[in-house]
TIBAMAR-116225 format. One record per residue: x, y, z of N, C-alpha, C in turn; residue in one letter. Coordinates in steps of 0.2 Angstrom, whole numbers, plus 5000, padded with zeros to 4 digits. Example, Ala and Ser with C-alpha at 12.3 -4.5 7.8 and 13.67 -1.06 7.14 Angstrom:
<sites>
506649725039506249785039506649845039A
506449895035506849955036506450005039S
</sites>
This chain:
<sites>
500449945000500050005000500450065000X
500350104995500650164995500550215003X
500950245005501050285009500950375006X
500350385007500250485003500550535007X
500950585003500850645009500250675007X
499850715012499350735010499450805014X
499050845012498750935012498150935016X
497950955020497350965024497151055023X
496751075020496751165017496051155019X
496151175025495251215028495451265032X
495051335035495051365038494651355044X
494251305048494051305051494651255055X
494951265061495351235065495151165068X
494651155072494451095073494351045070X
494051055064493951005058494850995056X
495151045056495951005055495950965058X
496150995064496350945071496450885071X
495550875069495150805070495450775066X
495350785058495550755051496150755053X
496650775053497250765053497350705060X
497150695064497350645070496850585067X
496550575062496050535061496450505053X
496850535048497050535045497850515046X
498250545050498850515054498850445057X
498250445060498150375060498050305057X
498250325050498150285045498450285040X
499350325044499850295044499950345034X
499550395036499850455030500150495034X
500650535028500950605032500550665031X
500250705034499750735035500150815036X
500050855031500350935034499550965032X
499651025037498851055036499051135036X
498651155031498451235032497651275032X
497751335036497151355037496851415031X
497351415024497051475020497551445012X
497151465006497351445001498051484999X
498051545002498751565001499351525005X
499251505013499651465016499951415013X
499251375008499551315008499851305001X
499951384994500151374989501051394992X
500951434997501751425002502051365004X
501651325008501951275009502051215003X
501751224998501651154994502551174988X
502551254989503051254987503751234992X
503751214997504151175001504151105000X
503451074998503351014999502950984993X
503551004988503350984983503150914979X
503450844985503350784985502450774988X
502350824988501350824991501150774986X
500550734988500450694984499650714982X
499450744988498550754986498450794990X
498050834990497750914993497150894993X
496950895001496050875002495950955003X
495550974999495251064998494751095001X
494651135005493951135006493751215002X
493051174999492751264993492751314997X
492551335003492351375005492751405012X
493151465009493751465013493651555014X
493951585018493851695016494451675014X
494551755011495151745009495151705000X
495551694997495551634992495151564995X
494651564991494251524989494551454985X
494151394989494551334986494551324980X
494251354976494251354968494751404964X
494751444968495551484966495951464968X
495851444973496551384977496751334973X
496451294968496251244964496751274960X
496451304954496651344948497451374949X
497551394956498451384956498851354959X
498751294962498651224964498851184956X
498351194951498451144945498951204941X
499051254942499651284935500351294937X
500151284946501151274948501351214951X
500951174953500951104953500551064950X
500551044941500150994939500150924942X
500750924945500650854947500150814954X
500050884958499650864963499250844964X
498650804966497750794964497650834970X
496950834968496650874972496050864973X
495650844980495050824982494850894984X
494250904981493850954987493250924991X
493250964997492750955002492451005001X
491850994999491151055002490451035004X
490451075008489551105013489051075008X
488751085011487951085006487851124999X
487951205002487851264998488151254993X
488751224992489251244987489651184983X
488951154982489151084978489151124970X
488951184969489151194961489751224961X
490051234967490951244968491351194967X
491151134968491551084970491451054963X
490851074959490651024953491251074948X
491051144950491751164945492451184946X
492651144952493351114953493251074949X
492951014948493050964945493250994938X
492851024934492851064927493551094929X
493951134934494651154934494851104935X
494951034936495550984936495750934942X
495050954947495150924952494750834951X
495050784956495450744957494650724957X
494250744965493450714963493250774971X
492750784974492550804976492150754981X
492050774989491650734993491250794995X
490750765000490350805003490450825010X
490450865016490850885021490050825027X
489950815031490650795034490650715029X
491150705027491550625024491750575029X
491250505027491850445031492350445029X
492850425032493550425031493850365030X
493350325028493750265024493450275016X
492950325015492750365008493350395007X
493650465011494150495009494850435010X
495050405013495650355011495450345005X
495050325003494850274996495250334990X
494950374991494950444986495750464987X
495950474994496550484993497050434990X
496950374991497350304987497250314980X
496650344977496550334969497050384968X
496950444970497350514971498150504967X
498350474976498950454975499150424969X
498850374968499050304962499050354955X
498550394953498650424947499150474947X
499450484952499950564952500650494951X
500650454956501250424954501350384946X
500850364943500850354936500950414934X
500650454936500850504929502050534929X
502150534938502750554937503150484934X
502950414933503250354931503150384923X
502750414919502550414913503050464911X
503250514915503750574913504350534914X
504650484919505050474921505450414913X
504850384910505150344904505050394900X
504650454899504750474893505250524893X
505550514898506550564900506950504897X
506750444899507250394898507450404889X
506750394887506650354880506850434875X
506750504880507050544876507950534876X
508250514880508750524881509250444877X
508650404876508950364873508950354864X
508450394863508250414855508750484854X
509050534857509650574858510350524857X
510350474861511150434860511150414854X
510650374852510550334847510650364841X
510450434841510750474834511550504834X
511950474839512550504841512950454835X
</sites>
């Protein structure tokens, strides 16, 4: 089983807290922010991030503009969003910006493991998929030497 690092980006502290001691529990690396600026700072530190669980509805940058620069300076990241009731036609147009899949707040957390797992698994194919196409460009380079 893959081991994820994951992103925790909500603005309400408690619901971190919890999620992340409920999530650490099950043996992921778990960093959390409380603001979409925060966490575009810290992802640039930790740019081995595997999956950013998002929540849409943040002051400040909004999970969907946290989304949109999230996908243009890390493509490689996935991104789950989490949203409320009200703001399922945010989370539906994350998905249309690029995100990964969307749950509903509050989430079982063997739903989000499941999601964070697919998450993971497609961010690691896709860096395996650049990793050969570096190989086979570097081999199609020699080859014409």
């Amino acid at each position: 089983m893959i081991t994820p690092k994951v992103m925790l980006v909500d603005d309400e502290a408690p619901f971190v807290e919890t999620m992340t001691k409920r999530l650490a529990k099950r043996n992921l690396k778990v960093l959390t922010s409380f603001s979409g600026e925060e966490a575009l700072e810290m992802l640039d530190i930790n740019r081995d991030t595997d999956v950013v669980i998002l929540d849409v509805k943040m002051p400040g940058m909004n999970g969907t503009e946290t989304l949109e620069k999230i996908r243009k300076q890390f493509p490689l990241i996935e991104v789950i969003m989490l949203t409320g009731h009200g703001t399922v036609e945010a989370a539906i147009e994350g998905m249309r910006l690029g995100a990964f899949d969307f749950l509903m707040k509050p989430c079982e957390i063997e739903q989000l493991m499941a999601k964070v797992q697919e998450a993971t698994q497609k961010r690691r194919n896709h860096e395996e998929k650049i990793r050969e196409a570096k190989v086979m460009e570097v081999l199609a380079t020699r080859s014409l030497e």
